[in-house]
C-alpha positions in Angstrom: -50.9 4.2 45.2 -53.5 6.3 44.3 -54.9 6.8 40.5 -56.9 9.5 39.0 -60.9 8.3 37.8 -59.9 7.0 34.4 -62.3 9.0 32.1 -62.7 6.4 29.6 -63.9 4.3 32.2 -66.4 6.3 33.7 -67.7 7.2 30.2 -68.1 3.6 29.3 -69.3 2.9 32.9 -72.1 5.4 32.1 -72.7 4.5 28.6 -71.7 1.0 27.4 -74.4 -1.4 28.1 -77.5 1.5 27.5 -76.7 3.1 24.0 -78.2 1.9 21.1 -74.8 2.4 18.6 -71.1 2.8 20.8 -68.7 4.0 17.8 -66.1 4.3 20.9 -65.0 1.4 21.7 -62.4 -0.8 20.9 -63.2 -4.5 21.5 -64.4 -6.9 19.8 -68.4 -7.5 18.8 -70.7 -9.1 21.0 -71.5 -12.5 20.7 -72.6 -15.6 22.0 -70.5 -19.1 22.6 -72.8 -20.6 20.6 -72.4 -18.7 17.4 -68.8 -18.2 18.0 -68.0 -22.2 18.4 -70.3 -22.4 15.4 -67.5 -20.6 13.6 -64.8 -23.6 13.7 -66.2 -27.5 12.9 -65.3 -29.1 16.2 -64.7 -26.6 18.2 -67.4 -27.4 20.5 -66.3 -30.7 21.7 -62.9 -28.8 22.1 -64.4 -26.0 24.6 -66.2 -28.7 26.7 -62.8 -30.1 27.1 -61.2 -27.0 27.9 -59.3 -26.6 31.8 -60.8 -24.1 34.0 -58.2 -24.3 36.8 -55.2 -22.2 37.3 -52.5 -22.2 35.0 -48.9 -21.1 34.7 -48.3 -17.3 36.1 -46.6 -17.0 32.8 -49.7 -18.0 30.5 -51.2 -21.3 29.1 -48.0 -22.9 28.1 -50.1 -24.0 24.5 -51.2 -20.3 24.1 -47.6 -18.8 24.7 -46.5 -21.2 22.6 -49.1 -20.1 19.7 -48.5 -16.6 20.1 -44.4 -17.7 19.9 -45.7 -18.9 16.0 -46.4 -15.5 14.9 -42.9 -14.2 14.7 -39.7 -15.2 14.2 -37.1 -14.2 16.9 -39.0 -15.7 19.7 -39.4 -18.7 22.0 -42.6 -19.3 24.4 -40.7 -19.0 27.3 -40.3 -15.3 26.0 -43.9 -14.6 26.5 -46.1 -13.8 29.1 -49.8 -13.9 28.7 -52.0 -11.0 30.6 -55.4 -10.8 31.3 -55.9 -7.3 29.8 -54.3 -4.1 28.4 -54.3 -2.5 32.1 -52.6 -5.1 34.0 -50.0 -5.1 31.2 -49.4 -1.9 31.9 -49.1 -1.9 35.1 -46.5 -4.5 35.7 -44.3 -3.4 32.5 -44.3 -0.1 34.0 -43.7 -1.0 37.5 -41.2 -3.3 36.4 -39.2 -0.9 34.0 -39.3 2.3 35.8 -38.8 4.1 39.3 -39.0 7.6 40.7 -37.4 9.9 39.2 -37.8 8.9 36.0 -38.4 10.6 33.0 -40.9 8.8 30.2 -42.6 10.0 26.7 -46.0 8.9 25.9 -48.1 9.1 23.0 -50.6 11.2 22.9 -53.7 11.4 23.6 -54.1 7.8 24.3 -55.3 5.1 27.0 -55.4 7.5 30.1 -53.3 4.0 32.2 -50.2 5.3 29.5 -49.4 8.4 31.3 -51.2 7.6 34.3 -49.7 4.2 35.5 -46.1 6.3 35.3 -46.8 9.3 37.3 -47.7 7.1 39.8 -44.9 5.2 39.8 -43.3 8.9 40.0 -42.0 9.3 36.6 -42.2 12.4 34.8 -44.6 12.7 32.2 -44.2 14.4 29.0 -46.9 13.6 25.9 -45.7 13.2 22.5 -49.2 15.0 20.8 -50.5 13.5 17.8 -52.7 15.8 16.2 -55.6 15.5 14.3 -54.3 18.4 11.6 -51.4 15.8 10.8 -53.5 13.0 10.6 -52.5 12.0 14.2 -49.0 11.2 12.4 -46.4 11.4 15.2 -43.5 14.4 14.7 -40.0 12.7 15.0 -38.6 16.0 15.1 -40.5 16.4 18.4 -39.6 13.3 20.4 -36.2 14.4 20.0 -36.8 17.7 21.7 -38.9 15.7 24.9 -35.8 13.6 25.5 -33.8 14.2 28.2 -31.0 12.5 30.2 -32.8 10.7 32.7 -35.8 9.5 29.9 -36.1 5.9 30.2 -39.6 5.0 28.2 -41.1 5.8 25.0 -44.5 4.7 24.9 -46.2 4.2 21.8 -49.4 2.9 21.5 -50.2 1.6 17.7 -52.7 0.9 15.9 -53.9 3.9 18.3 -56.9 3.9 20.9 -58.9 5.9 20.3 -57.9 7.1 16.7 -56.6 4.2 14.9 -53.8 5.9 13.6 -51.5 3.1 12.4 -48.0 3.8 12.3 -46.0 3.8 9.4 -43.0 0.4 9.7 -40.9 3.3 8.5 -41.6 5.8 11.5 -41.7 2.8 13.8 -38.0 1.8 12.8 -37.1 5.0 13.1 -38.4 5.5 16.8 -36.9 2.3 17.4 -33.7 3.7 16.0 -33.4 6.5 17.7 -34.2 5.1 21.0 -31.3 2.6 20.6 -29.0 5.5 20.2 -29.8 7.4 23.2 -29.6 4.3 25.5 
């Protein structure tokens, strides 16, 4: 398989670790394990404790079944824990489509959205959000990128890089509409 440079990547490869303010990027704040464990009385004795051998392909069976606790129509056993965004990606998309397939992908957005697919052999089309509409999605124009052979719609929200937050309105009705052309 071969991938294109990810242009994110090289941009934060180039600038990450030398510029003084980063506005760009999307994780969390730097800090150390010290003041972090300082956040939670106990937690320190609870890190030294913590097992640093392999675990379950599926996850830490405890942290699947924390992550389980946040909703309400699934069990652990419904989870799988990745190490990142990009291998998440990768093996939903590898796992969900094949060539020949057509997919819809926000946009623009994480450049492994459109990129893992086409290299699966999908065909790409991006669903733009625009900064004029306040990088609000048009429903109007996912149902003229469908086709017969479309298999994903990927939406990536809140958004990276514009933290555009879907409505639960819009996202019921995406959900809606892909239900009904399935």
């Amino acid at each position: 398989m071969h991938l294109p440079p990810f242009k994110l990547e090289r941009y934060f490869a180039k600038y990450e670790f030398n510029t003084e303010y980063l506005l760009c990027s999307s994780d969390c704040e730097a800090m150390s394990i010290a003041d972090l464990l300082a956040l939670e009385p106990g937690s320190a004795e609870k890190f030294q404790n913590v097992w640093l051998g392999y675990t379950e392909s599926q996850g830490s069976p405890s942290l699947r079944r924390e992550i389980a606790n946040l909703y309400t129509t699934i069990q652990p056993e419904d989870v799988l824990v990745h190490t990142g965004a990009g291998e998440a990606i990768y093996l939903f998309m590898y796992a969900a489509f094949k060539k020949g397939d057509h997919v819809i992908v926000h946009s623009p957005g994480y450049q492994s959205l459109a990129e893992v697919a086409r290299a699966v052999g999908c065909d790409v089309s991006p669903w733009r959000a625009r900064e004029q509409d306040g990088w609000v999605l048009d429903l109007d124009e996912l149902r003229h990128l469908m086709r017969t052979n479309t298999k994903g719609i990927i939406i990536n929200t809140p958004h990276n890089p514009t933290g555009y937050l879907m409505s639960r309105a819009d996202f019921e009705a995406v959900n809606k509409f892909a239900q009904e052309k399935t």
